[in-house]
C-alpha positions in Angstrom: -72.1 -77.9 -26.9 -70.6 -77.3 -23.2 -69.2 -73.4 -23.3 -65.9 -73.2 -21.4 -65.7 -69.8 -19.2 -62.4 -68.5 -20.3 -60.7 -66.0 -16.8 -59.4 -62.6 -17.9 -56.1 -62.6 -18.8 -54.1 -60.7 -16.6 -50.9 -58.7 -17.2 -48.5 -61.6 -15.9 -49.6 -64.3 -18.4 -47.1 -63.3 -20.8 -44.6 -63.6 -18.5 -43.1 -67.1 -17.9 -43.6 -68.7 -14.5 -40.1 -69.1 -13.9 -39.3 -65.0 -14.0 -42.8 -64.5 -11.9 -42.0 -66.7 -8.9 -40.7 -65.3 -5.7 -36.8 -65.5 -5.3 -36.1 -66.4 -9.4 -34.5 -64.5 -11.4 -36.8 -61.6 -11.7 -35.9 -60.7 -8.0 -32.5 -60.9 -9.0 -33.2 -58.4 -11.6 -34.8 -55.8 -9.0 -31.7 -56.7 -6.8 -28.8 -55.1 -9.5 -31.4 -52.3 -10.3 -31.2 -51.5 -6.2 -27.1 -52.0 -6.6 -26.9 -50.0 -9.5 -28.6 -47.1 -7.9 -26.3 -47.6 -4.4 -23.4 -47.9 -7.5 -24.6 -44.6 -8.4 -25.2 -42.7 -5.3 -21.7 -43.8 -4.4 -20.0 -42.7 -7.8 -21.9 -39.0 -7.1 -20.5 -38.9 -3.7 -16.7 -39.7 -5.0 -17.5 -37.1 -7.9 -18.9 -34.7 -5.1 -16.0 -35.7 -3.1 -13.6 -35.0 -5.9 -14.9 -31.8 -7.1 -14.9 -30.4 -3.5 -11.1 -31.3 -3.2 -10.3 -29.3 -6.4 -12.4 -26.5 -4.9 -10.3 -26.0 -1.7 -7.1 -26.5 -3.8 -7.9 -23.6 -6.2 -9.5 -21.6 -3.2 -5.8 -22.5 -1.2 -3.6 -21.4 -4.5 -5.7 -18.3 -4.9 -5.3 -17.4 -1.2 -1.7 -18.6 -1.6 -1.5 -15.9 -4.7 -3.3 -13.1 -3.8 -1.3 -12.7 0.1 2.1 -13.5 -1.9 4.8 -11.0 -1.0 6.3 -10.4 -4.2 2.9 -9.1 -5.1 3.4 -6.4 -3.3 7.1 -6.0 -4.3 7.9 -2.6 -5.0 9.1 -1.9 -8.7 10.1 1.9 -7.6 12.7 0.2 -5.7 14.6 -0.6 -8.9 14.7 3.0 -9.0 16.8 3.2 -5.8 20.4 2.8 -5.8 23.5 2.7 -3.1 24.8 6.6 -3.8 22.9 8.5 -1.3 24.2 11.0 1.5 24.6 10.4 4.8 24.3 13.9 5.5 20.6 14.0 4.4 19.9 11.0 5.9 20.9 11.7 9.5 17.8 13.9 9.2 15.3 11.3 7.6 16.9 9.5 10.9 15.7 12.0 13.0 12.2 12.7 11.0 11.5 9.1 10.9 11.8 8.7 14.9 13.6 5.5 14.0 16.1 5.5 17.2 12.5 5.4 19.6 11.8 1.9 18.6 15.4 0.6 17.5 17.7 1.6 20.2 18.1 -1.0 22.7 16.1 -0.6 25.7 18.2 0.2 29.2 21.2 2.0 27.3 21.5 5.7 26.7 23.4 5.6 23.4 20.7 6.4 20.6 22.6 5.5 18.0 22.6 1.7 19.7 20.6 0.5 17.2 20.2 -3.3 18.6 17.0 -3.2 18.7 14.6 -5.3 21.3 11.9 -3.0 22.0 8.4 -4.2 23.2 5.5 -3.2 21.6 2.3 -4.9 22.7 -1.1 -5.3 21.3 -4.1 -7.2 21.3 -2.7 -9.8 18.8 0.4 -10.3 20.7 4.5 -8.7 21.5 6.1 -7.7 18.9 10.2 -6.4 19.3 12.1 -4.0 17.5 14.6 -5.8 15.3 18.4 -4.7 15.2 18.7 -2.3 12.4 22.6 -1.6 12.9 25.0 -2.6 10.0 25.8 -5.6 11.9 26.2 -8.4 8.9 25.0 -11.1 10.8 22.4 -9.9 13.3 21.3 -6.4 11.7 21.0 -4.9 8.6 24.9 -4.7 7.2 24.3 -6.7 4.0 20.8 -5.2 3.1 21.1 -3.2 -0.3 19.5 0.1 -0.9 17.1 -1.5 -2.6 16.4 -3.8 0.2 15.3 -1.6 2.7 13.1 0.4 0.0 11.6 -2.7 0.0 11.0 -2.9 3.5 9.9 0.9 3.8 7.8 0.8 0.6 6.1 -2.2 0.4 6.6 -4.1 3.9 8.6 -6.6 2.0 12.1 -8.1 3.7 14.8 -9.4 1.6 14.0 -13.0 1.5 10.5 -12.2 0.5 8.2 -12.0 3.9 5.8 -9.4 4.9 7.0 -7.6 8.0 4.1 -7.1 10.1 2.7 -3.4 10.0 3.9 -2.7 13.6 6.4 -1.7 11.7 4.9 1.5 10.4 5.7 1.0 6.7 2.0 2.1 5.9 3.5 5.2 6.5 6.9 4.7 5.4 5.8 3.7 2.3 5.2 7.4 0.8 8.7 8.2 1.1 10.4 9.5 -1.5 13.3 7.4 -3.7 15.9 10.1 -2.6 14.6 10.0 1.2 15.1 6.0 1.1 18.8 6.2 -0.6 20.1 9.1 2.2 18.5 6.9 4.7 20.5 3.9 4.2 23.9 6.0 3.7 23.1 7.3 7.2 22.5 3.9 8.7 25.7 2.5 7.3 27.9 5.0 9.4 26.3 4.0 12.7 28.0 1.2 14.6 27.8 -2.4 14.1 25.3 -4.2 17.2 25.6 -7.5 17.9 23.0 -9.6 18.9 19.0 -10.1 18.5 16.2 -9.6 20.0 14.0 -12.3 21.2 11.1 -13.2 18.5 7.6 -11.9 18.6 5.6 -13.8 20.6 1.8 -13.4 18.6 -1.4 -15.2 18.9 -2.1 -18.2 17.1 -3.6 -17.1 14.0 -1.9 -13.6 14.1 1.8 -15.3 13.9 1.1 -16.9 10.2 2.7 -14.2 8.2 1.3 -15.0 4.9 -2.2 -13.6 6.4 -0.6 -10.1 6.3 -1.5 -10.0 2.5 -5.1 -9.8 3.6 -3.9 -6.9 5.7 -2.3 -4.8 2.8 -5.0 -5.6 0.8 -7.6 -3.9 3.4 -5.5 -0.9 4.2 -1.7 -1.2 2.9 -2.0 2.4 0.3 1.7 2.5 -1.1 2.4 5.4 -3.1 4.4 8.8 -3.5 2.1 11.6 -1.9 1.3 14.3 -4.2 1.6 17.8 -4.0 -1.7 19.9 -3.5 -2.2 22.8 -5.4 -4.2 24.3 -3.3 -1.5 25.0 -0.5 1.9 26.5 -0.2 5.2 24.6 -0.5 5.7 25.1 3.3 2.5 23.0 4.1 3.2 20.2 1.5 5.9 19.8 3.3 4.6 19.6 6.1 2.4 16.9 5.0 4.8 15.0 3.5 6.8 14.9 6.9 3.3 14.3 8.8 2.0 11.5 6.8 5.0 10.1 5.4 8.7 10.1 7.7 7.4 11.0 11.2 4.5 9.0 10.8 1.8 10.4 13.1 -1.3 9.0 12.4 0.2 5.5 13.5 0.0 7.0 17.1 -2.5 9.4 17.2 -5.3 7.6 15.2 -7.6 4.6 16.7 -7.6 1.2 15.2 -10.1 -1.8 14.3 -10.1 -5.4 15.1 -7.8 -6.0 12.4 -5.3 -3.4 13.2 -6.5 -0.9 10.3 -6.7 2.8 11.0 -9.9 4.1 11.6 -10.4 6.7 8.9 -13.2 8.9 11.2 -10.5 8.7 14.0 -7.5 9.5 12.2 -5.4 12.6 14.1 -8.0 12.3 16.6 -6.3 10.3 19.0 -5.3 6.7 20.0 -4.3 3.7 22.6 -0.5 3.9 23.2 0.6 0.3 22.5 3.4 -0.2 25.0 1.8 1.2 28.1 -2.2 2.1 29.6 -1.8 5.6 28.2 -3.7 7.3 25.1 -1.9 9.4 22.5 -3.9 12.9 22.5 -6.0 14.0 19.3 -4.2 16.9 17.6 -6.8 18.0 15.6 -8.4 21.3 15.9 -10.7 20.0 18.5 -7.7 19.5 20.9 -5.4 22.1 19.8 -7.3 24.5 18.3 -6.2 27.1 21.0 -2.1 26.6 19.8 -0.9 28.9 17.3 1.9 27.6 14.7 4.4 29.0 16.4 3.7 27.3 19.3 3.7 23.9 18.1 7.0 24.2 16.5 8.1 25.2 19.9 6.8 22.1 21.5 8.4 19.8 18.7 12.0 21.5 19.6 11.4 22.1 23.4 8.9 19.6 24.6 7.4 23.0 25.8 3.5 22.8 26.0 1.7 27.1 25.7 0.9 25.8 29.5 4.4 25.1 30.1 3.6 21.7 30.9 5.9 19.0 29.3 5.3 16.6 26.7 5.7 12.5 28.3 6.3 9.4 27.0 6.7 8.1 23.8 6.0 11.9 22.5 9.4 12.7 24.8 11.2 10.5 22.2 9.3 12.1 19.6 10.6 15.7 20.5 14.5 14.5 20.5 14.3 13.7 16.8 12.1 16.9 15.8 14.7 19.0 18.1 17.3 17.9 15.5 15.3 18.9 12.3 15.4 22.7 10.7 13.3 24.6 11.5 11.7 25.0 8.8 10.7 21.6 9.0 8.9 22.1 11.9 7.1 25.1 11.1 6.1 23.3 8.2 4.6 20.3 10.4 3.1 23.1 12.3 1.2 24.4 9.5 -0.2 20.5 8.4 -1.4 19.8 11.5 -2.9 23.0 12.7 -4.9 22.9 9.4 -6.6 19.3 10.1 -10.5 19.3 10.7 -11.9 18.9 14.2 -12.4 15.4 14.7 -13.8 14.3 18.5 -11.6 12.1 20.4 -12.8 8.5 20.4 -13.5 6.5 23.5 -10.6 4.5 25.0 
């Protein structure tokens, strides 16, 4: 009997020749596996694609929500009505310094209230706007309500932030009453015509909307509440301080975004409309002046070394001259009571 030698079988015998050959159909069938993975890459780069377009619009909206105006609309101003006194208000006027900035440049008229003033800074020129009660170019048809708004929350009446060179970081401690008088004041001044030119701000700086990220760093709106711990005649003091004259805006230092520096504040700061530096008024600087003689200064201009004060402070002192003096022995006693602070560098 002649044995036959059988070979090994080998893992291909079951298949059939025609799905083993090169180029048949089995190649095909590697070729859709390849497709079908390129099908796939491309299907998780659309999703990928997709999901990272839904992403920016949610991130846009939420940035669109949180830096919205209204947001920071002030519901005390529904508090606020039309029947204040004019009387009252001719001194918030004064308190508030609001003819420095407001009264058009080159005239002597304070009460000129056109507005057009220049205040630079690093971001770019800002200008006083015309607060008269012009109805087309000032403030004629604003409501009370409307410029609580603007004082209070930095809010104009068709829903824009203002940008805080107008100091409404400041403004926006007034009291209800204080707001009301104000704008019964303002209505008995004369009518301006005319605006000023617009700000002219760096790019990035002139997108309004991007002043919600501002408020949200630094903007503290909010009544300021008595303190037990002193007299009547000092919380007033402060209230006029902090609140209507506003003096930290000058005599504080600022960050790259335009905030107050809390370790600088009352110590001193860069005068925006010339090379000059607003002095520190803490008791580091004036620690030598009595109370008296500060409320001298803020009616005469009248320094203890009988120098006179310069200028924006000249400006400063026309408004205080007009206040009672009560008010500004009570300034006197806020101020002489800040803590020593150094001055910072230029």
């Amino acid at each position: 009997m002649q044995l036959v030698r059988r070979r090994p079988r080998c893992a291909h015998d079951d298949v059939p020749h025609s799905l083993s050959r090169p180029g048949r159909p089995d190649d095909r069938g590697r070729a859709d596996g390849v497709l079908a993975g390129v099908g796939g890459e491309r299907v998780c780069g659309r999703l990928w694609l997709v999901s990272g377009i839904i992403g920016l619009c949610v991130a846009v909206a939420g940035v669109w929500f949180i830096t919205a105006p209204a947001r920071f609309a002030s519901a005390e101003a529904q508090a606020v009505s039309d029947s204040g006194d004019a009387v009252r208000g001719k001194l918030v006027f004064a308190a508030g310094d609001c003819a420095s900035c407001h009264a058009s440049p080159g005239q002597s008229d304070r009460l000129h209230l056109g507005g057009g003033l220049a205040l630079a800074s690093p971001y770019g020129t800002f200008r006083a706007p015309n607060i008269s009660p012009d109805l087309a170019d000032g403030i004629g048809n604003w409501t009370a309500k409307d410029l609580a708004n603007a004082l209070l929350r930095g809010v104009s009446p068709d829903g824009r932030h203002y940008y805080p060179a107008f100091p409404y970081g400041s403004f926006a401690h007034m009291r209800h009453e204080d707001v009301q008088d104000l704008m019964a004041y303002l209505r008995t001044l004369p009518a301006v015509k005319g605006r000023p030119p617009e700000h002219e701000l760096n790019l990035v700086f002139g997108i309004r909307r991007f002043v919600g990220f501002w408020k949200i760093l630094y903007f503290k709106p909010g009544p300021i509440a008595a303190d037990p711990a002193h007299d009547e005649r000092w919380n007033r003091g402060r209230y006029l301080s902090e609140a209507l004259a506003h003096c930290a805006e000058c005599h504080s230092s600022r960050d790259m975004f335009g905030g107050i520096k809390a370790s600088t504040r009352y110590a001193g700061g860069q005068d925006p409309v010339g090379a000059g530096f607003y002095p520190n008024i803490t008791a580091a600087r004036l620690g030598d002046w009595s109370e008296p003689q500060l409320a001298e200064m803020l009616k005469t201009g009248t320094t203890p070394k009988h120098a006179r004060v310069g200028s924006s402070m000249a400006d400063v002192v026309t408004n205080t001259a007009m206040l009672p003096e009560s008010d500004r022995e009570a300034i006197a006693a806020f101020v002489k009571s800040l803590p020593s602070r150094p001055t910072p560098n230029p």
